[in-house]
N, C-alpha and C positions, 0 to 999 in steps of 0.2 A: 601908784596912781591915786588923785585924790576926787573923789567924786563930793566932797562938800566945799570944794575951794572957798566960797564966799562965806562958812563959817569959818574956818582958819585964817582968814584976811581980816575978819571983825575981831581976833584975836591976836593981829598984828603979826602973822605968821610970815615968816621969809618960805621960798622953797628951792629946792635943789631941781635939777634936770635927770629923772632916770634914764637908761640905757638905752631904752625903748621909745624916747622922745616925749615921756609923761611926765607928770611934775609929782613929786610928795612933799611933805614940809620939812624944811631943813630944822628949824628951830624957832621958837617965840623968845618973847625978851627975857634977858638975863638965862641963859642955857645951864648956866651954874646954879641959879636956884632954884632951878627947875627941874634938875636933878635931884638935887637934896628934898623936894621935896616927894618927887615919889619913891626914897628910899626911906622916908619918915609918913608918907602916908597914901597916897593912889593916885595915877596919872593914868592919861590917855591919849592912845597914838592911835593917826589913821595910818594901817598898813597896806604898804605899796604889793600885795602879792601881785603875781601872775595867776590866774586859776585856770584847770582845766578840769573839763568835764568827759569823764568817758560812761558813753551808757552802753546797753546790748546786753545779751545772756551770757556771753565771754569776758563780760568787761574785768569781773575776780580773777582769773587765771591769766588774762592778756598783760596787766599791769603786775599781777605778780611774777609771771617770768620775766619782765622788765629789770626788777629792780633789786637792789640788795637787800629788802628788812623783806618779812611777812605779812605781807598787806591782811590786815584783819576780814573776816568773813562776817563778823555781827553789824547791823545797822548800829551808829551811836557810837563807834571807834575807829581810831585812828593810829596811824605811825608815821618817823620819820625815816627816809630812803633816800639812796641817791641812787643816779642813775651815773653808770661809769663809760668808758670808751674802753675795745679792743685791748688796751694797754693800763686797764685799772686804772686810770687818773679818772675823775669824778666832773661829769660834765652837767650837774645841777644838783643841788640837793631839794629835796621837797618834803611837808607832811602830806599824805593820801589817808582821805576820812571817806567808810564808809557812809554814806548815807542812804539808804535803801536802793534804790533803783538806778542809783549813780554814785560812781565815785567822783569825788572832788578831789583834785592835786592842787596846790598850792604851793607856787615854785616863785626864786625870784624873778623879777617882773618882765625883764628881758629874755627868760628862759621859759615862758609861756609858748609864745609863738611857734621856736624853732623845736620844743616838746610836741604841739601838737603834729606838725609837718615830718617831722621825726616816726613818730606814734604810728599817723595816719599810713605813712607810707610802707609800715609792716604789717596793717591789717591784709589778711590774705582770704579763709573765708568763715574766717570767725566773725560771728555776730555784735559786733564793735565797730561803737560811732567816738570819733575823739574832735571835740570841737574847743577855740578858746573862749572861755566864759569872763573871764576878767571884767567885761565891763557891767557884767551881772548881779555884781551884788559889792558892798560895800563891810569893809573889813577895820574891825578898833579893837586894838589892843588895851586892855585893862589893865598896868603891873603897879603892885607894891604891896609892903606888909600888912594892908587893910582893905586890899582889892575884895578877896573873898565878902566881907559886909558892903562891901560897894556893889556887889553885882549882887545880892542877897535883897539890900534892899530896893532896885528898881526891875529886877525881873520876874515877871508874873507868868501865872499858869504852868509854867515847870515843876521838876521834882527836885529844887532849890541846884545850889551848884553843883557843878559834874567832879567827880569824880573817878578813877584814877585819871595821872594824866594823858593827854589825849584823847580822852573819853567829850560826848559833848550829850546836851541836852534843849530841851527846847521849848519855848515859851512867847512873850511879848514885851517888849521895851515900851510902852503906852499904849498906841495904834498899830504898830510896824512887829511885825513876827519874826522874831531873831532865833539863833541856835549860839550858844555860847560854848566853848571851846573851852578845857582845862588848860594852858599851855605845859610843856617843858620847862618851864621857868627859867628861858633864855635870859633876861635882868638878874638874876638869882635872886627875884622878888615871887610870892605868889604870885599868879597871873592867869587871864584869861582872854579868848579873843571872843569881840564878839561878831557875829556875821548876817546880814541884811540882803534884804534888797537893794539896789542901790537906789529904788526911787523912795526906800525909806530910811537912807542913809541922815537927813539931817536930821530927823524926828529923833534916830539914835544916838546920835554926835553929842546933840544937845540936849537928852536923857540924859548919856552918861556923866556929862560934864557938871549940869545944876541938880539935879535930883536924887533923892538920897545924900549919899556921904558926899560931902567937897570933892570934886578930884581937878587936878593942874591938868591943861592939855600940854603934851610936848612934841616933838618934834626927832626928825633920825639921829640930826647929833648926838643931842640925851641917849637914843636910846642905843647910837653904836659904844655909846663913851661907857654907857652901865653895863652892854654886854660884856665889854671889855674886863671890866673892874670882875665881873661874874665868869670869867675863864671860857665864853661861849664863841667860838669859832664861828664867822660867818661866810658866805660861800663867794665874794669879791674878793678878797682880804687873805684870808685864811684855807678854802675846802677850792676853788676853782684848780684843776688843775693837777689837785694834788693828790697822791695813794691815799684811801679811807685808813689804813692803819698808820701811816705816817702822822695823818691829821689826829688820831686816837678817837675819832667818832664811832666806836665800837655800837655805840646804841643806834647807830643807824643799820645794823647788818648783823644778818643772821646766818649762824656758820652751818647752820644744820638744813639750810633750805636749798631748793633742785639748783641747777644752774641759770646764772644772770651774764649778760656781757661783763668782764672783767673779773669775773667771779675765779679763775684761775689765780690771776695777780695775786689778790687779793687772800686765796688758801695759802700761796707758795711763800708770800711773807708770813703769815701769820705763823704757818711751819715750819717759818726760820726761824721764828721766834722774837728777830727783833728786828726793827725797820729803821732804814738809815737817818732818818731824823727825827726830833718828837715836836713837840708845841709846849713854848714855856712861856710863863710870866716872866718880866724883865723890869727892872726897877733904876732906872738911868739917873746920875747926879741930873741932867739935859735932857730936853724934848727932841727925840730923832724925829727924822723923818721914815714913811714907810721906805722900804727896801735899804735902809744904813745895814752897814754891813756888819758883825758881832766879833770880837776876837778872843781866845784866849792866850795870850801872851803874844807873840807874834803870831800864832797861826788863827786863821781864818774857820773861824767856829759856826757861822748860820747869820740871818738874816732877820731885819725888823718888816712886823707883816704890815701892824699900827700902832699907833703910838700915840695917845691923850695926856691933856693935864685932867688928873683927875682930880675931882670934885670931893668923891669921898677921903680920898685917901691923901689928898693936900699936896700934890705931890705929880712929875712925870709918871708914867706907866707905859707900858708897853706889850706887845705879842711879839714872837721871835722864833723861827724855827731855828736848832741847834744841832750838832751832832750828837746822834743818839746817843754816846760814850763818854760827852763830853763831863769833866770829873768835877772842874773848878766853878765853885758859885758864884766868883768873882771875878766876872769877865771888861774888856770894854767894846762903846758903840761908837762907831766915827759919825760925828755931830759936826758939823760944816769943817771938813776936813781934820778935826781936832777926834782925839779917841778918848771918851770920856767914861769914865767909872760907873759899871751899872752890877747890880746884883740878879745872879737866874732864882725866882723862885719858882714853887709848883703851881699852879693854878686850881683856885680860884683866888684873885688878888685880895676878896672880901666877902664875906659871909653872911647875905642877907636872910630874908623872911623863909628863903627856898633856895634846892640847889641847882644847879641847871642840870640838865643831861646832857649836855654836850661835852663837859668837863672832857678834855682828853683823857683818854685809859690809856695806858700799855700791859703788855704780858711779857716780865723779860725774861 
């Protein structure tokens, strides 16, 4: 969702249709140098979250049986969770930030609504209000290897950048009162999000973009093509649908906390020890499309999630679920009915400023 459209339009901004019938920005000109340039120095994307807000004297315990990570107890922290289905498939992933007297979830945009109606309808008579906040506040991502002096030098009254990741802190972008977010380093860039009102979303847009350090604004393509290139699993793509141990999203879940929906699934592979498929890098002579199908020799090996030319690496790339066993690194992908030569590597395809946490893990 983008609540400063008419600054992304004075910047020649195209946009995409999300899920939920709102618009984010697809991309500005040139996508390709727009990339290289927040991998050489700092960009900014308005992010399309979903947000929801749960308040009440329940809200810590109610969201934490909810979901697979630990939802933190201290104001100023945060974590990433998903929330799963009866059958451990994973039906949103989200970060949840405490913020004093409310938690914030922040989920994809589409999976706002149907989280809160979800939520709302298992409040029983715990003290727990879960309403959608989405159009409340206005959300920029900050990523690249000199973000950190970028948000250093326009954000006032804090106690300079936050610290670990997740953690966030809180200050003024000129007029407008922001809380700035460590990220994950989903780009494998350092990174930050920062988070507004949304009636002071332009004042910030157009802080972070002229003042202080230079920064490029960009757009989803850039930034699904650099998650890509940074081994980050996104939840369309890659985590809808799928087991959390399959995806290797281990940083989302915690094996030592009470019981969550799915949370069976989810022990009984991990105490098998190894899940039928994992999440690889794939490096194709050809640009597949998503869902091409992977081979190793004649047999049918796994499938392409997505697939870009990438920018850094000069070159097709791809995401690919594989069989967990499968031995040979030299596999092929059927690319308009043709099975073309691609190599399985491990992920992360490139090693920026930071690493992401999403990096799939296994335990075999």
């Amino acid at each position: 969702m983008t609540v400063v459209a008419e600054e992304h339009e004075a910047h020649g901004a195209t946009f995409r249709e999300l899920a939920d019938g709102r618009r984010a920005v697809e991309a500005y000109h040139r996508p390709e140098r727009t990339a290289t340039a927040v991998r050489n120095g700092v960009g900014v994307i308005e992010m399309g979250y979903g947000v929801v807000a749960v308040t009440g004297e329940d809200r810590h315990e109610f969201v934490d049986d909810a979901v697979s990570n630990r939802v933190p107890a201290a104001d100023g922290e945060g974590c990433y969770a998903l929330l799963l289905d009866p059958q451990g498939a994973i039906t949103t992933d989200m970060y949840v930030y405490n913020a004093g007297e409310q938690l914030l979830v922040f989920t994809p945009p589409a999976r706002a609504a149907p989280l809160v109606e979800d939520w709302s309808e298992k409040v029983f008579i715990q003290d727990v209000e879960v309403r959608d906040a989405s159009s409340d506040f206005g959300v920029f991502g900050v990523h690249g290897p000199t973000s950190t002096e970028k948000v250093a030098s326009v954000l006032h009254g804090g106690s300079g950048s936050p610290d670990p990741r997740l953690s966030f802190v809180r200050g003024s972008l000129g007029d407008a009162g922001v809380t700035v977010v460590r990220t994950d380093a989903p780009l494998g860039e350092e990174g930050y999000e920062v988070v507004c009102a949304a009636d002071g979303a332009n004042e910030v847009f157009n802080t972070l973009l002229t003042r202080g350090l230079n920064a490029v604004p960009f757009g989803y393509q850039v930034y699904e093509t650099l998650a890509l290139e940074a081994g980050t699993p996104l939840f369309d793509t890659e985590l809808a649908g799928r087991i959390p141990n399959v995806a290797g999203v281990r940083n989302a879940l915690d094996f030592e906390k009470g019981c969550y929906v799915g949370q069976e699934v989810v022990s009984k592979v991990e105490n098998q020890g190894r899940p039928s498929q994992r999440l690889v890098g794939l490096l194709p002579e050809t640009l597949p499309q998503a869902g091409a199908a992977v081979f190793d020799g004649d047999s049918a090996a796994g499938e392409v999630t997505r697939a870009v030319e990438s920018p850094t690496l000069d070159r097709a790339a791809a995401m690919a679920y594989v069989d967990f066993r499968l031995a040979s690194d030299d596999v092929t992908v059927r690319v308009d009915g043709d099975e073309v030569p691609a190599e399985v590597v491990e992920l992360p395809l490139y090693e920026g400023s930071d690493r992401s946490a999403r990096i799939p893990e296994y335990v075999s």
